[in-house]
DRENDO-379325 format. One record per residue: x, y, z of N, C-alpha, C in turn; residue in one letter; residue number from 1. Coordinates in nm, 4 decimals, decimal comma. Atoms other than C-alpha are relative to their C-alpha. Layout:
n.c1:n.c2:n.c3:ca.c1:ca.c2:ca.c3:c.c1:c.c2:c.c3:kevex:fiba
X:Y:Z:X:Y:Z:X:Y:Z:A:NUM
...
//
This chain:
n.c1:n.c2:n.c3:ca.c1:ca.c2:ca.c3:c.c1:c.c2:c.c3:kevex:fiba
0,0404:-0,0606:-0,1281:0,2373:-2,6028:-0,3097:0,1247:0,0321:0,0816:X:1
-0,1090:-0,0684:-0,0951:0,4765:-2,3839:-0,0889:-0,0178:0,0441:0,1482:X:2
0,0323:-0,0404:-0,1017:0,4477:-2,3654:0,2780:-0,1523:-0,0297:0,0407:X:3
0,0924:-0,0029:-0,0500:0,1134:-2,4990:0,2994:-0,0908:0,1190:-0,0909:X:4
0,1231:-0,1072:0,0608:-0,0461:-2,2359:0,0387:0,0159:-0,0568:-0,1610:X:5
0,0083:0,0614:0,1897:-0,1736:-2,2874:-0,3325:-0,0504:0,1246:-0,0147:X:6
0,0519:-0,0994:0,0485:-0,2530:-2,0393:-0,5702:-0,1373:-0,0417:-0,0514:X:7
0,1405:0,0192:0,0401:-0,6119:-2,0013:-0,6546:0,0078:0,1077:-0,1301:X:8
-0,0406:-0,0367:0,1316:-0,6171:-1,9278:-1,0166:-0,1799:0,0476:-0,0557:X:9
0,1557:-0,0369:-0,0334:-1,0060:-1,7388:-1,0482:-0,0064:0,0509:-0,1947:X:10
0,0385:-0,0613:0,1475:-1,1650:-1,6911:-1,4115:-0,0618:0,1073:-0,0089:X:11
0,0311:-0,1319:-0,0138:-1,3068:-1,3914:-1,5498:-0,1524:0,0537:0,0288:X:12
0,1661:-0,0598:-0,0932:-1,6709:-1,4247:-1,4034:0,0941:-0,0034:0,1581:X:13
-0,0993:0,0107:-0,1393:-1,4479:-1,4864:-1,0340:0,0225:0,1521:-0,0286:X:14
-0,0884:-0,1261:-0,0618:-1,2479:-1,1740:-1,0860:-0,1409:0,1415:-0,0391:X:15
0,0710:-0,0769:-0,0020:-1,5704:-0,9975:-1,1786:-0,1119:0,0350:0,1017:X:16
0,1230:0,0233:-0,1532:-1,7919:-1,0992:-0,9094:0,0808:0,0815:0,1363:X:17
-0,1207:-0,0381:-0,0822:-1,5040:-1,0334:-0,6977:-0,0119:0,1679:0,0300:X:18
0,0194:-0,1415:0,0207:-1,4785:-0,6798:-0,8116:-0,1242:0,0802:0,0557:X:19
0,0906:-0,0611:-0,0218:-1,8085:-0,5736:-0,7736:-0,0445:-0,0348:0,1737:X:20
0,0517:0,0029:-0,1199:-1,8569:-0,7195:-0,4218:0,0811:0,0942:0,0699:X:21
-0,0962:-0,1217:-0,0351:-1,5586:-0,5095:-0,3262:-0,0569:0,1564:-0,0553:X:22
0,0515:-0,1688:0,0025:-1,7370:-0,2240:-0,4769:0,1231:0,0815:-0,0997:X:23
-0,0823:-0,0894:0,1000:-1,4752:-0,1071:-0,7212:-0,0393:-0,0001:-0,1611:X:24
-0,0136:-0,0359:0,1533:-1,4815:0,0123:-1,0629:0,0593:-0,0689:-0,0995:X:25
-0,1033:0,0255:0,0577:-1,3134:-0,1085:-1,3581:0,1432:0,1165:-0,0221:X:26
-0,0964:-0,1368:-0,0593:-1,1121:0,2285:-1,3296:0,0586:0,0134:0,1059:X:27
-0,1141:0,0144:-0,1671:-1,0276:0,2003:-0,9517:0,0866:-0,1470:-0,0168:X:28
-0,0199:0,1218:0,0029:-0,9677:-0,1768:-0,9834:0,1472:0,0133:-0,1549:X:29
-0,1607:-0,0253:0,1079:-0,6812:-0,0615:-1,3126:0,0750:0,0568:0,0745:X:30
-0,0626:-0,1020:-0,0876:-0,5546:0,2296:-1,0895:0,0730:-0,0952:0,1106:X:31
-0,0748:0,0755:-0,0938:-0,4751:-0,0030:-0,8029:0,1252:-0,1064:-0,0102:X:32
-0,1242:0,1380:0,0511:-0,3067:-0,2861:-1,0418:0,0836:0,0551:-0,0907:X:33
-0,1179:-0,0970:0,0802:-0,1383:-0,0082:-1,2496:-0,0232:-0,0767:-0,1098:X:34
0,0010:0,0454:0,1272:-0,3080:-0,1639:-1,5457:-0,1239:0,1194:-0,0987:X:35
0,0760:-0,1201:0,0983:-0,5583:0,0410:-1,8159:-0,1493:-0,1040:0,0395:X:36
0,1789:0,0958:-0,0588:-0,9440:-0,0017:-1,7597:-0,0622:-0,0995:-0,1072:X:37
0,0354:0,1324:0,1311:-0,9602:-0,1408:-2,1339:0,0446:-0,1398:0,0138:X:38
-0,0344:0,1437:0,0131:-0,7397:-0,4161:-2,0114:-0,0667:-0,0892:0,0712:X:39
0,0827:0,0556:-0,1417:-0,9597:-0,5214:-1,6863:-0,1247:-0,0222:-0,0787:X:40
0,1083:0,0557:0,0661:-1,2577:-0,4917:-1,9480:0,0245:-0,1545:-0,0540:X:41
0,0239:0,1829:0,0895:-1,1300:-0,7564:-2,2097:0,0090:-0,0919:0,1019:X:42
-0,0229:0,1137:-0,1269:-1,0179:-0,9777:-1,8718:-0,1408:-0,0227:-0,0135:X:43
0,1537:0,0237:-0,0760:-1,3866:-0,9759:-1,7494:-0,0829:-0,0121:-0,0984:X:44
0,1241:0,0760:0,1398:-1,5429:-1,0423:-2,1248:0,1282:-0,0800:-0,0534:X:45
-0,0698:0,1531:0,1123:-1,2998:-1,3424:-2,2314:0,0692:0,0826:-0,0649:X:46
-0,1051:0,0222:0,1346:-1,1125:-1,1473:-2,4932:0,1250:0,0188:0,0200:X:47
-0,1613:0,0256:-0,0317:-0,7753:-1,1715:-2,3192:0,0207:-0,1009:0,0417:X:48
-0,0983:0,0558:-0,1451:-0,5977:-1,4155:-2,1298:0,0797:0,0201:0,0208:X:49
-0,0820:-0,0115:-0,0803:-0,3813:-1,2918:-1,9427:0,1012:-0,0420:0,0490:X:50
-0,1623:0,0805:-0,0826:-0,0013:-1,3269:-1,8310:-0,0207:-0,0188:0,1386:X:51
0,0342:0,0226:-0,1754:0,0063:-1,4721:-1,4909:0,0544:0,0698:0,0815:X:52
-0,0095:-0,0735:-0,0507:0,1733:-1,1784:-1,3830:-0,0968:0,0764:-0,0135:X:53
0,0901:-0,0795:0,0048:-0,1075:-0,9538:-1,4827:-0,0764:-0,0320:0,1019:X:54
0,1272:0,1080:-0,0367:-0,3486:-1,2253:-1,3266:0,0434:0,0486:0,1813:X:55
-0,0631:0,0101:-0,0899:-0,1020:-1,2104:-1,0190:-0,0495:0,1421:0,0999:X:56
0,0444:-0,1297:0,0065:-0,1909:-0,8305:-1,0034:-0,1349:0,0519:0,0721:X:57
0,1215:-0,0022:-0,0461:-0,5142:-0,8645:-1,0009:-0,0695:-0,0424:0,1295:X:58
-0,0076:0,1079:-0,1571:-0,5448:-1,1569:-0,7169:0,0295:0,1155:0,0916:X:59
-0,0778:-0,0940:-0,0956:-0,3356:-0,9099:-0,5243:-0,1083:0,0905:0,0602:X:60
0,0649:-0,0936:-0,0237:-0,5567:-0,6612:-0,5097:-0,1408:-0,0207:0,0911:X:61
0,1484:0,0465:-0,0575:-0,8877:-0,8239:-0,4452:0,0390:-0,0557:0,0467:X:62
0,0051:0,0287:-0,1307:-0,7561:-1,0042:-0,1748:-0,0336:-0,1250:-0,0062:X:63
0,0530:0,1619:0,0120:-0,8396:-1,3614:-0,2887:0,1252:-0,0798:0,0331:X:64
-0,0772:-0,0130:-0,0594:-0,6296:-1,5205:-0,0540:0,0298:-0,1452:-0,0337:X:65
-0,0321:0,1273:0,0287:-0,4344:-1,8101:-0,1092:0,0349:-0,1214:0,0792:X:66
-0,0070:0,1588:-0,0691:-0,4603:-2,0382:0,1532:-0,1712:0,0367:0,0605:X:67
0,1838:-0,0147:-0,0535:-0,9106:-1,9377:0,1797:-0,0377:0,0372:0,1222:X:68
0,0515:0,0065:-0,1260:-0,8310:-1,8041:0,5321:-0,0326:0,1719:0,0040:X:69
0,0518:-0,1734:0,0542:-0,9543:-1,3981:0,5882:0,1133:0,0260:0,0678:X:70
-0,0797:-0,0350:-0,0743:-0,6599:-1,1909:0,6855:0,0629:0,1024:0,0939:X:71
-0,0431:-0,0862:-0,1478:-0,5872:-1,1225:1,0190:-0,1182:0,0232:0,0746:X:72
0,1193:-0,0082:-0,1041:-0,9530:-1,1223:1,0989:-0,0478:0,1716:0,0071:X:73
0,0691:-0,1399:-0,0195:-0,9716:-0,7366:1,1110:-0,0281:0,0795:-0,1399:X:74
0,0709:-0,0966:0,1287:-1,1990:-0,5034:0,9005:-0,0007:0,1304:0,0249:X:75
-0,0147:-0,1339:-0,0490:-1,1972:-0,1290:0,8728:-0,0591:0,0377:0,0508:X:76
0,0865:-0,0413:-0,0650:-1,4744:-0,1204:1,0334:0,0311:0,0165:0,1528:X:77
-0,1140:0,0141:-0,1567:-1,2302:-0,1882:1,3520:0,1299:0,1167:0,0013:X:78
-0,0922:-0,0633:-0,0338:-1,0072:0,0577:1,2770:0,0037:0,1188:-0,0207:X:79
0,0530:-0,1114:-0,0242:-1,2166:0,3431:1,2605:0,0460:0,0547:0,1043:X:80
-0,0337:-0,0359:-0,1338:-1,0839:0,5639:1,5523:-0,1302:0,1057:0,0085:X:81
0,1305:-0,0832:-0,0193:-1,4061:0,8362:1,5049:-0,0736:0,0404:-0,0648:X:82
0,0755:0,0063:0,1471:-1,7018:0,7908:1,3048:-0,1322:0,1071:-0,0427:X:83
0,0161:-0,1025:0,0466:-1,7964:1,1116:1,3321:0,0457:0,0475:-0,1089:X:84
-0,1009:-0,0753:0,1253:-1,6988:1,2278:0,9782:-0,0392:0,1508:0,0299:X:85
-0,0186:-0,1358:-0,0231:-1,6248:1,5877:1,0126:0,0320:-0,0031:-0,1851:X:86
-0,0036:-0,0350:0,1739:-1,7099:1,7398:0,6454:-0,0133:0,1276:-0,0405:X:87
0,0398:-0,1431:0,0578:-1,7627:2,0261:0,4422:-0,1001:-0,0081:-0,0955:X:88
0,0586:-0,0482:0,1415:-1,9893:2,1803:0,1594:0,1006:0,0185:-0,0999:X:89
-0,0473:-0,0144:0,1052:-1,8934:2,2332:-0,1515:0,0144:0,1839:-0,0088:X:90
0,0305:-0,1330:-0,0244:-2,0604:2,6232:-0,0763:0,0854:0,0785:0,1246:X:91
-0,0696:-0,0308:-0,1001:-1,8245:2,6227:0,2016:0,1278:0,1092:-0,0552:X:92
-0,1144:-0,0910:0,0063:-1,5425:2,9254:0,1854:0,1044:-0,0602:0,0273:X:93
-0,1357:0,0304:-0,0505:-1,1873:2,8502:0,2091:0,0091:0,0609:0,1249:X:94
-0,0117:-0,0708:-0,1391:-1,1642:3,0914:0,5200:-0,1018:-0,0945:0,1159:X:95
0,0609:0,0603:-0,0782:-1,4533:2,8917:0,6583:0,1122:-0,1546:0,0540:X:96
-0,0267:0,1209:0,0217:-1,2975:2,5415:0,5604:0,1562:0,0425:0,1208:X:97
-0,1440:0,0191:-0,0865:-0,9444:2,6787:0,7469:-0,0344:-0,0128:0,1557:X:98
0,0259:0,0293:-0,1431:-1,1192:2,7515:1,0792:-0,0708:-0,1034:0,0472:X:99
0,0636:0,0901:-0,0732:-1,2857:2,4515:1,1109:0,1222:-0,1477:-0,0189:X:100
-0,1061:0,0926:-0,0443:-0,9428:2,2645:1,0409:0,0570:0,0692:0,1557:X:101
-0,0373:-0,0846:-0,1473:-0,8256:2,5102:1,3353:-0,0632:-0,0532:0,1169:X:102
0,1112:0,0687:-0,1325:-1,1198:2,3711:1,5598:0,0170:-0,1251:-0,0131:X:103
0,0012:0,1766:-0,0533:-1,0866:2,0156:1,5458:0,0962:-0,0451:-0,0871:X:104
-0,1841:0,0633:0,0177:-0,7089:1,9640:1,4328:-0,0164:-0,0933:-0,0826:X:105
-0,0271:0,0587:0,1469:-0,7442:1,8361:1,0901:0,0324:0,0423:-0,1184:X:106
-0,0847:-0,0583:0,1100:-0,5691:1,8569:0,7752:-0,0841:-0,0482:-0,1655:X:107
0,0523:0,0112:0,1282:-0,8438:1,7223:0,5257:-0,1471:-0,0414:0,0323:X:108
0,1079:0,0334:-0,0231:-1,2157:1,6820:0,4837:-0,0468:-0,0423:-0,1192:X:109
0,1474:0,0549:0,1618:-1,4957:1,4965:0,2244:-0,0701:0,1123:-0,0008:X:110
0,1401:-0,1112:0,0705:-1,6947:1,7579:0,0405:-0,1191:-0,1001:-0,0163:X:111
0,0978:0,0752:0,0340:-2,0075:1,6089:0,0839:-0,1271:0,1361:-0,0847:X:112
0,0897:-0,0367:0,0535:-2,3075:1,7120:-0,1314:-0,1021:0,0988:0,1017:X:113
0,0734:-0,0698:-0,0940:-2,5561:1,9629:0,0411:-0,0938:-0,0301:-0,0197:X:114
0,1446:0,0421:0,0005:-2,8485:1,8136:-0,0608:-0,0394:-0,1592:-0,0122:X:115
-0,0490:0,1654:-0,0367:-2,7279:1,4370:-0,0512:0,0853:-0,0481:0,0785:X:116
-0,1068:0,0038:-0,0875:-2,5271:1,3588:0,2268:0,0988:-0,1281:0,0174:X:117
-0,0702:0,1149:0,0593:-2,4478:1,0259:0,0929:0,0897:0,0031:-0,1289:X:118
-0,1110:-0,0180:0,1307:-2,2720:1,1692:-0,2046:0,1457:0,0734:0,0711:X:119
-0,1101:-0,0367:-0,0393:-1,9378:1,2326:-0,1353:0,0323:0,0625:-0,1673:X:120
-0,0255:-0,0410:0,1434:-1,8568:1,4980:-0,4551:0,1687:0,0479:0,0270:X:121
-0,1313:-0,1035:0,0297:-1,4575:1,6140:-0,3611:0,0674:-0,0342:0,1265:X:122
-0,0813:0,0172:-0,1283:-1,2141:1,6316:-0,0771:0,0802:0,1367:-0,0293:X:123
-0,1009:-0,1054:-0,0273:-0,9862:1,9414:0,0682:0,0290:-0,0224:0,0780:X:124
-0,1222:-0,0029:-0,1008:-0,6685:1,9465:0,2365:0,0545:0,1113:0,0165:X:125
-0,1166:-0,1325:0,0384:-0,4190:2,1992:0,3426:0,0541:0,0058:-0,1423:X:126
-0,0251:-0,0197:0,1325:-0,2741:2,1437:0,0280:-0,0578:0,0521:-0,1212:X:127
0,0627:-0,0667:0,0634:-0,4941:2,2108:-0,1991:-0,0300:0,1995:0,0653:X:128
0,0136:-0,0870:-0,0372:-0,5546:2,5309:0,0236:0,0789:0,1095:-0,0147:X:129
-0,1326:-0,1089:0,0229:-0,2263:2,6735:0,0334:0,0352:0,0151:-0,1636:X:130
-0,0770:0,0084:0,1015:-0,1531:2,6188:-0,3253:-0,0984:0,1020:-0,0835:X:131
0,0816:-0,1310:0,0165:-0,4638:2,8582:-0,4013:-0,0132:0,0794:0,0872:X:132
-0,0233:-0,1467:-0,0915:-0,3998:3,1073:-0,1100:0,1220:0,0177:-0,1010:X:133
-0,1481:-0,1177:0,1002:-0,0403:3,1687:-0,3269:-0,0758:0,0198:-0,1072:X:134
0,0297:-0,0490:0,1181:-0,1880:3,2105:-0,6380:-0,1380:0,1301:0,0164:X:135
0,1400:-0,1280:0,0322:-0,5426:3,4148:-0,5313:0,0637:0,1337:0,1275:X:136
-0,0326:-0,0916:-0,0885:-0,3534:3,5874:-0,2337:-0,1384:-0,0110:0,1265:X:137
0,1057:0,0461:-0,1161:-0,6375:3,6608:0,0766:-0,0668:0,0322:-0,0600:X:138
0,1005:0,0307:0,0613:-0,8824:3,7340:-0,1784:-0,1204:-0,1751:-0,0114:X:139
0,0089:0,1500:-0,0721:-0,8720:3,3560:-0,1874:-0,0878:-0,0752:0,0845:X:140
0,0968:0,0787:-0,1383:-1,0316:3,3215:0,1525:-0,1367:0,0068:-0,0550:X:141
0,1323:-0,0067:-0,0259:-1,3993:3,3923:0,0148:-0,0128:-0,0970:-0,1424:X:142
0,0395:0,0803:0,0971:-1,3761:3,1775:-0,2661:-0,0775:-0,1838:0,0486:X:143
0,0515:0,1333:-0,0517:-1,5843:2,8195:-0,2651:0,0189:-0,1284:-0,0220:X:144
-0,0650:0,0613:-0,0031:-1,4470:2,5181:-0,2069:-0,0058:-0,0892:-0,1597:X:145
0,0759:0,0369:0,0885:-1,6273:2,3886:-0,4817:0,0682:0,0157:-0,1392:X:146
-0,0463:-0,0228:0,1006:-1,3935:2,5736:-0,7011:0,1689:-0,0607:-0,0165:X:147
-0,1490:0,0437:-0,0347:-1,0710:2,4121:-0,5343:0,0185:-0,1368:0,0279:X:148
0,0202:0,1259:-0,0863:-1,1665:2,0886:-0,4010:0,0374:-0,1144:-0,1031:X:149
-0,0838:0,0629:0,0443:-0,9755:1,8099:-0,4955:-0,0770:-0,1723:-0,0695:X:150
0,0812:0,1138:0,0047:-1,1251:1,4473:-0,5964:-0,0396:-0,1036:0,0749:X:151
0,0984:0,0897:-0,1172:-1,3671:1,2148:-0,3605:0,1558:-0,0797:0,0953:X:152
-0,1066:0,1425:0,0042:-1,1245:0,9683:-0,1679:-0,0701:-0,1213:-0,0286:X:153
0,0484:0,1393:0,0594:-1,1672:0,6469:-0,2229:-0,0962:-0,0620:0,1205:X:154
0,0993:0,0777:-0,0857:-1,4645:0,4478:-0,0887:0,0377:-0,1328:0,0093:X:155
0,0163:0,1883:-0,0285:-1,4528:0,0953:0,0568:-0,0989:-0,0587:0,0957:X:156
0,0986:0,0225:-0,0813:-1,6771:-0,1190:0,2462:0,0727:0,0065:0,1486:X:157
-0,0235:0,0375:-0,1670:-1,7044:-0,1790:0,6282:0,1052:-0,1227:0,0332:X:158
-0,0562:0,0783:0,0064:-1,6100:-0,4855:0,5897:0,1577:-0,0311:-0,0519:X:159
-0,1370:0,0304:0,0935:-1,2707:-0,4734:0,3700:0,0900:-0,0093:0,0805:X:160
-0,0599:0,0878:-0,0632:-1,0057:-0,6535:0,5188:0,1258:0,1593:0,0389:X:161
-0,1066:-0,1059:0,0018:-0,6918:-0,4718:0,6829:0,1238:-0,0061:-0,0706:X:162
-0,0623:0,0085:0,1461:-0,5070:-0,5778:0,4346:0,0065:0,1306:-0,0830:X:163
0,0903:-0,1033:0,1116:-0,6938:-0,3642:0,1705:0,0026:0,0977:0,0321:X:164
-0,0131:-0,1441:-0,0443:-0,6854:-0,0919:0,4115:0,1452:0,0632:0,0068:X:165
-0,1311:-0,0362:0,0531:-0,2908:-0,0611:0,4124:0,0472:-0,0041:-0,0965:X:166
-0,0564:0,0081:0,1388:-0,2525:-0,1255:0,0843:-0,1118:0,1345:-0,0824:X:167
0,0495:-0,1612:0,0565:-0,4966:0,1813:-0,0215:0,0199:0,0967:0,0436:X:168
-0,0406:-0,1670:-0,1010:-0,3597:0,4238:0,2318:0,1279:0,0240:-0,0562:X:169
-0,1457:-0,0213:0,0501:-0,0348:0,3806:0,0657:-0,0298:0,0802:-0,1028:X:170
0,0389:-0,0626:0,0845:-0,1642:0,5495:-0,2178:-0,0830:0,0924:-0,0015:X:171
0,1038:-0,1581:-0,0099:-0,4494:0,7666:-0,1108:0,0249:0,0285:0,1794:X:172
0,0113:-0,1110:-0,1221:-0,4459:1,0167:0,1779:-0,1352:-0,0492:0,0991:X:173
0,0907:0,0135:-0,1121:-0,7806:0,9215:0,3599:-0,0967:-0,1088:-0,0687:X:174
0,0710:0,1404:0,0236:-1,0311:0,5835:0,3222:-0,1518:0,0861:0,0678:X:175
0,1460:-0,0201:-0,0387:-1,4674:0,6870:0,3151:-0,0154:-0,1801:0,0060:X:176
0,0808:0,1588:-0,0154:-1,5986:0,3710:0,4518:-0,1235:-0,0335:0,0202:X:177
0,1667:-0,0031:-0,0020:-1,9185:0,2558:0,3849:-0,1111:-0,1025:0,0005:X:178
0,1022:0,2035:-0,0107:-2,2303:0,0077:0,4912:-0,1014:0,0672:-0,0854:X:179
0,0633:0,0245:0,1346:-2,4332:-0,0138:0,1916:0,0349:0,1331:-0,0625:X:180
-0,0541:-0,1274:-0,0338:-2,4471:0,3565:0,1089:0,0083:0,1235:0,0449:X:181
-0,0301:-0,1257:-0,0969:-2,4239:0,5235:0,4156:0,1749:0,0270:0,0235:X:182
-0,0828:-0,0916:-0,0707:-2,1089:0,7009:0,5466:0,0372:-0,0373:0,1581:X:183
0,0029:0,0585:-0,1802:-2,0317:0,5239:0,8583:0,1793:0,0384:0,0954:X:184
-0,1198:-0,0518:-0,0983:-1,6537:0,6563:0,9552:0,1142:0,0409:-0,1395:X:185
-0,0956:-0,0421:0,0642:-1,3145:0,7700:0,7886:0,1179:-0,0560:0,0298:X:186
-0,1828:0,0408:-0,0248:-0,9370:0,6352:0,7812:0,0652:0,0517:-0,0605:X:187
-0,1089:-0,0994:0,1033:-0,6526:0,8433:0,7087:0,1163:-0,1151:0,0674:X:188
-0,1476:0,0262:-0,0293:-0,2735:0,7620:0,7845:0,0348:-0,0266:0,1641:X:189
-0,0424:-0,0195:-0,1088:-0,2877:0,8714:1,1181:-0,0693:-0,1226:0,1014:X:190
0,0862:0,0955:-0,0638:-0,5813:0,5956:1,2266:0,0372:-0,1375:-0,0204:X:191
-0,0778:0,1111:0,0307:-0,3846:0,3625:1,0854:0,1086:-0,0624:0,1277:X:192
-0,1035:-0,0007:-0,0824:-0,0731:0,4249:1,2720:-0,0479:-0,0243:0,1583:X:193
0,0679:0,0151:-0,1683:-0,2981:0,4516:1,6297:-0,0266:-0,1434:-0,0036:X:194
0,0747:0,1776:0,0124:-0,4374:0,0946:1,5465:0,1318:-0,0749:-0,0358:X:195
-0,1431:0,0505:0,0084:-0,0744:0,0155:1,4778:0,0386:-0,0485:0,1813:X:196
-0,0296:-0,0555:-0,0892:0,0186:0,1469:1,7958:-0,0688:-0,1278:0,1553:X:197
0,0876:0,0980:-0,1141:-0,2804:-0,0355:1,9881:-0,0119:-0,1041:0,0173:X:198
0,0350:0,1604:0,0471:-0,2511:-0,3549:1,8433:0,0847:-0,0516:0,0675:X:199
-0,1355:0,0587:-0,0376:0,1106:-0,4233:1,9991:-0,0215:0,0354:0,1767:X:200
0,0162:0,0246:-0,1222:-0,0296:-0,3461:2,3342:-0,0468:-0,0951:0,0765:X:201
//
């Protein structure tokens, strides 16, 4: 024991239970630990054991904290700044999709489904935008997003610690957060930084 903390060393029903209450995949849950989804399988059916760096990896991720206390107390559900999600169609035009970044000063939206509004099928940014305005020219503008739109961001719960929330913004561009599965707000970079900002006041 170091400082008052022990490692909690979790078997592979633990890191599976784990997983799924967090709501991740065996695919997101590799992606995050920079391991392969075959290896997170054998973990979670016995046929590995694991180096305790791998193991280490894993812990990390899911947040199983090593002295059992939650950390810092705040959830993303606190650091929502406006849970209005501002979205698009999939049937939506690029020309459309630019003026409605123009109207409410944003640089990326969830493609949500048009006939499920709980499916989140895609995401567009400027980026993606500009990188097919050079190639289609302003032809471009009437095309549908549908044909450009980039992949979902990542979902997490309400609850997920702020932890979890700086450590997935480092890697993805914007956080769908969600109570069971509704759609209840959004975190990008910038909501981060404000809740940075506010916290030290």
């Amino acid at each position: 024991m170091k400082n008052g903390f022990r490692l909690i060393v979790p078997d592979a029903d633990d890191l599976k239970k784990m997983r799924k209450e967090m709501g991740y995949t065996q695919i997101q849950l590799a992606e995050l630990c920079g391991l392969s989804q075959s290896l997170i399988a054998r973990i979670e059916n016995k046929g590995v054991n694991p180096r305790l760096s791998t193991l280490k990896k894993i812990v990390d991720v899911l947040n199983i904290n090593t002295d059992n206390q939650s950390n810092e107390g705040i959830t993303a559900s606190e650091i929502i700044s406006n849970k209005k999600v501002i979205h698009i169609h999939p049937e939506t035009t690029a020309s459309e999709a630019i003026d409605l970044m123009e109207k409410d000063g944003i640089s990326q939206f969830p493609v949500i489904n048009t006939d499920d509004p709980a499916k989140i099928v895609g995401s567009i940014n400027e980026k993606n935008l500009m990188l097919h305005l050079t190639k289609m020219g302003k032809a471009g503008l009437a095309i549908q997003i549908a044909e450009i739109m980039g992949k979902p961001f990542f979902e997490i719960k309400e609850g997920s610690s702020f932890r979890e929330v700086e450590r997935l913004l480092s890697i993805n561009s914007a956080l769908i957060v969600k109570r069971d599965q509704n759609v209840v707000g959004i975190i990008t970079k910038s909501d981060l930084l404000r809740f940075y900002k506010r916290s030290t006041k």
